[in-house]
N, C-alpha and C positions, 0 to 999 in steps of 0.2 A: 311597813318599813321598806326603804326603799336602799336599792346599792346602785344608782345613780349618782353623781356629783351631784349636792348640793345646788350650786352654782350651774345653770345653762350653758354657758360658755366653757369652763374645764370642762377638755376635753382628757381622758388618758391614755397614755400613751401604749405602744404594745402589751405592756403588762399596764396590770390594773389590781387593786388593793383585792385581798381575801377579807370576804365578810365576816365580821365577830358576832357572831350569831347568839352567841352567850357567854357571861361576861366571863365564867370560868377557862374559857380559850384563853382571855388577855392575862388573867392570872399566871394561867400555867407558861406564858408566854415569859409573863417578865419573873416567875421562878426560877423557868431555864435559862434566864442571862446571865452570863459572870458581872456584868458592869451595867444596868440599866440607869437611864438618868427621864426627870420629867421636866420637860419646859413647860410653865404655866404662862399665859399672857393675859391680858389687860382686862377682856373678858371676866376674867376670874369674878370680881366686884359688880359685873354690869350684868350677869346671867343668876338670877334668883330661881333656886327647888325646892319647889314645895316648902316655901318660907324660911329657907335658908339661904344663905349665899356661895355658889359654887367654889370660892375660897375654902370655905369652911371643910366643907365635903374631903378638897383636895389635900387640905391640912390634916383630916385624920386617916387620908389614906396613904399620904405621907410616914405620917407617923408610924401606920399598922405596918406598912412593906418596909420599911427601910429605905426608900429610892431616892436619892439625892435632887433638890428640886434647886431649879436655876428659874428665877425671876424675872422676864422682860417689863419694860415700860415701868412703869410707875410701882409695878406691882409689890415687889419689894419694903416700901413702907407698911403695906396693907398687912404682907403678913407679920413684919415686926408686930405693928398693932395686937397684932392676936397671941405675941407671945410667941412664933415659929421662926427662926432662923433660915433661912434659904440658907442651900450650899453654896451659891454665885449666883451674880444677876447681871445681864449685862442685856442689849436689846438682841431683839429676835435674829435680825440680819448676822451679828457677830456672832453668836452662839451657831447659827446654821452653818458660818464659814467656816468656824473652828471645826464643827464633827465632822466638816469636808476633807479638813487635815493631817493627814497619817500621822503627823511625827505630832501632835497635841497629846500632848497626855491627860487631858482632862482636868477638874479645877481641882485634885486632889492630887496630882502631879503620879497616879498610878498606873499609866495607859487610858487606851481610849474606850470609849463605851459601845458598845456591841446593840443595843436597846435600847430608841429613844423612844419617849413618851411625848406626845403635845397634846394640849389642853388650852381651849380659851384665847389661840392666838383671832384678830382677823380673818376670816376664810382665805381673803385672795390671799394672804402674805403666809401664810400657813402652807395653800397650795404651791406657791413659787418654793417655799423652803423646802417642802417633801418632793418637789422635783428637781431641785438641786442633787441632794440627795441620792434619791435614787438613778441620778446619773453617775455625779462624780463621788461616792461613798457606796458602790451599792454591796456592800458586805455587811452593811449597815441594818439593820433592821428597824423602822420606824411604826409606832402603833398610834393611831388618834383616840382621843377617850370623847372628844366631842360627840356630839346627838347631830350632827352632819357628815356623811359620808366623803371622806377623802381620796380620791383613785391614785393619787403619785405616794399614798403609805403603802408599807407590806403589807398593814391590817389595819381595817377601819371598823370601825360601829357605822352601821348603816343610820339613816336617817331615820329621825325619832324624835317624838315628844319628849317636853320632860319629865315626863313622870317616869315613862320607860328609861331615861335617860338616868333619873336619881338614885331609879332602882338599880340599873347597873354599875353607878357608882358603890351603894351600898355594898351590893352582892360582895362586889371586886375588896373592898376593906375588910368585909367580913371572911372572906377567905385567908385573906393575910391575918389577922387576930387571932383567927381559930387555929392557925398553923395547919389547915387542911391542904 
């Protein structure tokens, strides 16, 4: 496993993401948020574990934590299909500008969210949005759940297959279920 960018060309900047070495760090990570939220993208349906489809994954770790999930691209039908409601869904670009925004209050109109999640976006546009970010938000804390290392998050999962990748997925739901 590697804490490299993905990507040869992302480069990062002074600061560079802390590795989630195990998946119970991002647990305890988004326990201690008052307001975390998870942006899922397009990816979601096109990245298959271990004969599932990483939708699915994200729908029951949805469900186990509680964390409001906001939809980009198309994605949004897929999870109706499955019977899950998103909290909002708007594309990647707008959802990035708004957490840039102090005075947003979020799609639940209760303040802004302290914890973002992203899952499944495009690399490049994922990497442009966590550099946004952590420029002009950086009180913000951002975590990747991808199986590719992100340098412009606070926290990424290092680079990994997916097997490694499905198991962290698990771990992470199973902690939330157990209430551990």
């Amino acid at each position: 496993m590697s804490c490299e960018p993905w990507q040869c060309a992302e480069v990062a900047a002074t600061k560079k993401a802390m590795s989630i070495t195990k998946p119970e760090v991002a647990v305890s990570l988004i326990k201690r948020a008052a307001r975390p939220i998870l942006i899922v993208g397009s990816g979601a349906v096109e990245r298959e574990l271990e004969g599932r489809l990483l939708i699915d994954y994200l729908i029951d770790f949805a469900h186990a934590s509680k964390v409001p999930v906001v939809a980009t691209a198309h994605i949004v039908g897929e999870f109706m299909k499955r019977g899950f409601k998103p909290s909002g869904f708007m594309s990647a670009m707008d959802i990035g500008n708004r957490l840039v925004d102090p005075s947003w209050m979020g799609l639940d109109g209760k303040g802004p969210y302290d914890v973002v999640l992203f899952v499944a976006l495009p690399y490049y546009m994922e990497a442009y949005i966590l550099s946004g970010l952590m420029h002009f938000a950086p009180k913000l804390k951002t975590i990747t759940l991808d199986n590719a290392f992100h340098p412009h998050a606070s926290w990424s999962f290092p680079n990994s297959n997916v097997k490694v990748w499905s198991e962290n997925l698990k771990v992470m739901t199973s902690k939330f279920e157990g209430g551990q």
